[in-house]
N, C-alpha and C positions, 0 to 999 in steps of 0.2 A: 170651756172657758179659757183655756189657756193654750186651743187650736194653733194660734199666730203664732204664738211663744216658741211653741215645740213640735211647729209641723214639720219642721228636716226631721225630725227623731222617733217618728212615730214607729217606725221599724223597730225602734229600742224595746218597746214594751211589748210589740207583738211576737214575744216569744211561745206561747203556745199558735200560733198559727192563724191567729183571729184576726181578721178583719176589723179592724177599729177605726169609724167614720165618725161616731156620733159620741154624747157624751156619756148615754143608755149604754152605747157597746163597751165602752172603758169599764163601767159599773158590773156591767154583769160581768164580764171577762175577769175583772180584779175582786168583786165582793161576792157574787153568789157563792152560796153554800160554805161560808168563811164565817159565820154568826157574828157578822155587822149588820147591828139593829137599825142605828141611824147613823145620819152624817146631821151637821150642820156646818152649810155652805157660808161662803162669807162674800157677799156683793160690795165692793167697797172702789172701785174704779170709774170714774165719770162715764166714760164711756159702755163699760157693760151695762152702769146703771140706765142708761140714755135710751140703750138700745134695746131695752123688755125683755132680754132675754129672762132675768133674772122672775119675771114672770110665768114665761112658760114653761120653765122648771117646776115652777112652784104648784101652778095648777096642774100640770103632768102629773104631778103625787098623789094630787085629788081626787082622782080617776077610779074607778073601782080596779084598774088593771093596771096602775100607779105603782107602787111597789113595785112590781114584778119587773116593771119597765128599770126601776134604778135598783136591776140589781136582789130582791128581797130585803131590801133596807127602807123606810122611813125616810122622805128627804123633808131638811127644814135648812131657814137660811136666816142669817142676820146680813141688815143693810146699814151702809152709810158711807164717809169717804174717809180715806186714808190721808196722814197726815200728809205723804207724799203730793197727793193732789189736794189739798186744800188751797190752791190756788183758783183752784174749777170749782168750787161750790157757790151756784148760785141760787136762784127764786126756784130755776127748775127741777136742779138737784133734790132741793128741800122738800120740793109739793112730790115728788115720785118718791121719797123716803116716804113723806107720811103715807100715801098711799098703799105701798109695800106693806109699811108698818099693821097695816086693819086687813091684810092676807091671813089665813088662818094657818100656814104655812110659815110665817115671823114669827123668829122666837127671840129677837133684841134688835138693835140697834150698832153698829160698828162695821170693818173695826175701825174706832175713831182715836186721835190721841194727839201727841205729841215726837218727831224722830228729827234729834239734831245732830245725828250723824252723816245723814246725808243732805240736809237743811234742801228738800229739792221745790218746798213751800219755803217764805219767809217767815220767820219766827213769830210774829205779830199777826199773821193770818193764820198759821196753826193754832194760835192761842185763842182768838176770835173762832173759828169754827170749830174748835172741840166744844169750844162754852155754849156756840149754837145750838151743837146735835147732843151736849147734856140737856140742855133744856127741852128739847124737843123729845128725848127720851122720856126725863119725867112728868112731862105731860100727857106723854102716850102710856106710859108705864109699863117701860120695858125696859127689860134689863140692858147693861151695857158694856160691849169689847171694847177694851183699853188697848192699844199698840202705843209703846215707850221707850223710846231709844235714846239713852243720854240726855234726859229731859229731866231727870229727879224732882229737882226743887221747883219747876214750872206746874209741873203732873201733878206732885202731892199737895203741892197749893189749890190747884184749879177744882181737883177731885175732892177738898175737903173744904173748899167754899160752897162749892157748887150742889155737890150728891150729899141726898139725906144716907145718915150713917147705916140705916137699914137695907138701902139699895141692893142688888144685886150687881156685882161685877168683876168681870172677866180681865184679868191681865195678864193679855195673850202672849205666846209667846217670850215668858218672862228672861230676860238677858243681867239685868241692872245691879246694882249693887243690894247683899242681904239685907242694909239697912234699910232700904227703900221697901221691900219686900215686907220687912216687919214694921213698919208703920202702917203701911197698908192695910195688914191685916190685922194689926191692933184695929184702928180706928175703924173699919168696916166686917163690922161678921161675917157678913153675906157675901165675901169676896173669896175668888179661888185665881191661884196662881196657873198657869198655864206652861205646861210643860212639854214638849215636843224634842224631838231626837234628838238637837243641838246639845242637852243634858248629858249625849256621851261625847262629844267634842271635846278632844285636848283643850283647843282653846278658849274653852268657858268652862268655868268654874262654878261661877256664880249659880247656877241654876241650881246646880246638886247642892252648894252650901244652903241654899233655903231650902230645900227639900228636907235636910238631916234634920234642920230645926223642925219640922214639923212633923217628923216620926213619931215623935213620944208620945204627941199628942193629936188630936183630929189633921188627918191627912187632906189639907184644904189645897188639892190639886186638882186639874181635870187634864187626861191627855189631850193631845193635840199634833197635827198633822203640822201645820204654816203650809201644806202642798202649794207648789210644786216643792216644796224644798223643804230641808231638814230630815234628809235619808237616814235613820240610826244608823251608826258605825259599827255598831257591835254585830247586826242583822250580818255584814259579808264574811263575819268570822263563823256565823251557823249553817251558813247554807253555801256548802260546797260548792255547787254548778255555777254559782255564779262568781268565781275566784276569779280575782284576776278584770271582774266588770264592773262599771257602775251603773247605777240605778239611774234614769233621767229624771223622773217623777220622787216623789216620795206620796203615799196614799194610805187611807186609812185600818188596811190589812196589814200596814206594818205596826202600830201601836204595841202590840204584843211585845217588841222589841225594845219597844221604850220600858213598857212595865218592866221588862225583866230588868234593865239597864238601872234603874231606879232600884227596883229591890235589890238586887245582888254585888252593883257598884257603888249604889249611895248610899240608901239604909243599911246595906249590909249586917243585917240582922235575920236570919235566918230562921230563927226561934218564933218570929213574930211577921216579917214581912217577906212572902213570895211577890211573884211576881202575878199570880190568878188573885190575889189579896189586892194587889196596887189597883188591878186593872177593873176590882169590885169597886172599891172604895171611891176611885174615879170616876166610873159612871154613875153610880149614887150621884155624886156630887156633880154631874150635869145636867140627872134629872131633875135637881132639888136649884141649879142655876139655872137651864133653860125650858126646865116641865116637860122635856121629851124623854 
């Protein structure tokens, strides 16, 4: 998926010596025999959406020799567009979402939202097409990835007009301020916060401060990758051989390093939260988000 992106770099990851053409070769080379059960992909680019591929992934899984093909993992995907392109949503985009959506392979909607820090839609067309693809969510009935970048009061407006408060939803990748965090999750039960490596970043905060608030009580997070990007930091201080390198990808065999990153730098509670504790309570709470 991200072929174009990172084709000078492929070299980077071929450090065991594998040949990596396809998206099957990545998978097996990075996830077999790693006990990564599933992934959940995320379609959210006009063009990937345009171009089927996000299909023949999907029924690839289908296969009786599926699996095997990504890896020993389970693949599922949520679709929809990114607020980035929310200028490209049109009749077409919408009619391949729903169709997506009735794959037995769909397990939500996203990721959709709101990001005005890089404003690269206009603020008035973001707002129109997340309130689209809500509504086209809860008429399919599926749950739904929220992406929110310095949109607060837009976000929590829209999502608490719009989404019945039983909903399920995902706020991926969460950056924003704690306040925003705890409204959220007052007003929505069924909502988990989205946590990925940036949580060990000097320069965010915010991720672990909502974190610690919800130690005490039900651990309403799920990891998460955001790949290519959001490499944990802590991962180059464990593993030697790679001193001195960086990571070009970040992938879903690294999670582990988020758990621990979370238990032993946020919670920092030892008595109560490891890091095989985070990484339980987390997948619980994906399969209880996206049923896989």
């Amino acid at each position: 998926m991200y072929q174009s992106r990172y084709a000078t770099r492929t070299e980077d990851i071929n450090d065991l010596g594998n040949k990596i053409e396809t998206v099957y070769d990545f998978t097996k080379v990075m996830y077999e025999g790693r006990e990564v059960e599933a992934i959940v992909d995320v379609w959210c680019e006009h063009t990937q959406i345009k171009s089927g591929l996000w299909k023949e992934f999907a029924d690839e899984a289908l296969k009786p020799e599926g699996e095997n093909r990504w890896g020993g993992m389970e693949y599922w995907f949520v679709i929809g567009i990114h607020p980035h392109e929310a200028k490209e949503y049109d009749d077409e985009i919408e009619q391949i979402i729903i169709e997506a959506a009735s794959h037995p392979r769909c397990v939500g909607l996203g990721e959709m939202g709101l990001d005005y820090h890089y404003s690269f839609s206009p603020h008035p067309i973001q707002q129109a097409v997340l309130e689209k693809q809500i509504q086209l969510a809860l008429r399919l009935n599926k749950p739904i990835t929220i992406h929110t970048r310095e949109a607060e009061e837009d976000t929590l407006r829209i999502l608490k007009e719009l989404v019945p408060k039983e909903h399920k939803l995902h706020i991926h990748c969460f950056t924003d301020s704690p306040d925003l965090a705890a409204q959220l999750l007052d007003w929505f039960p069924n909502l988990y916060i989205g946590v990925t490596g940036v949580v060990s970043y000097s320069t965010n905060t915010n991720t672990g401060d909502v974190v610690k608030t919800l130690a005490g009580d039900k651990l309403r997070i799920v990891l998460e990758t955001d790949a290519p990007y959001m490499v944990p930091s802590n991962l180059y201080d464990s593993v030697p051989a790679i001193k001195g390198k960086r990571f070009p990808i970040c992938h879903t065999a690294m999670l582990p390093w988020t758990a621990e990153f979370v238990a032993s730098k946020v919670i920092n509670d030892s008595t109560s939260w490891t890091a095989d504790r985070v990484m339980e309570v987390a997948r619980e709470n994906a399969r209880h988000m996206y049923g896989v």
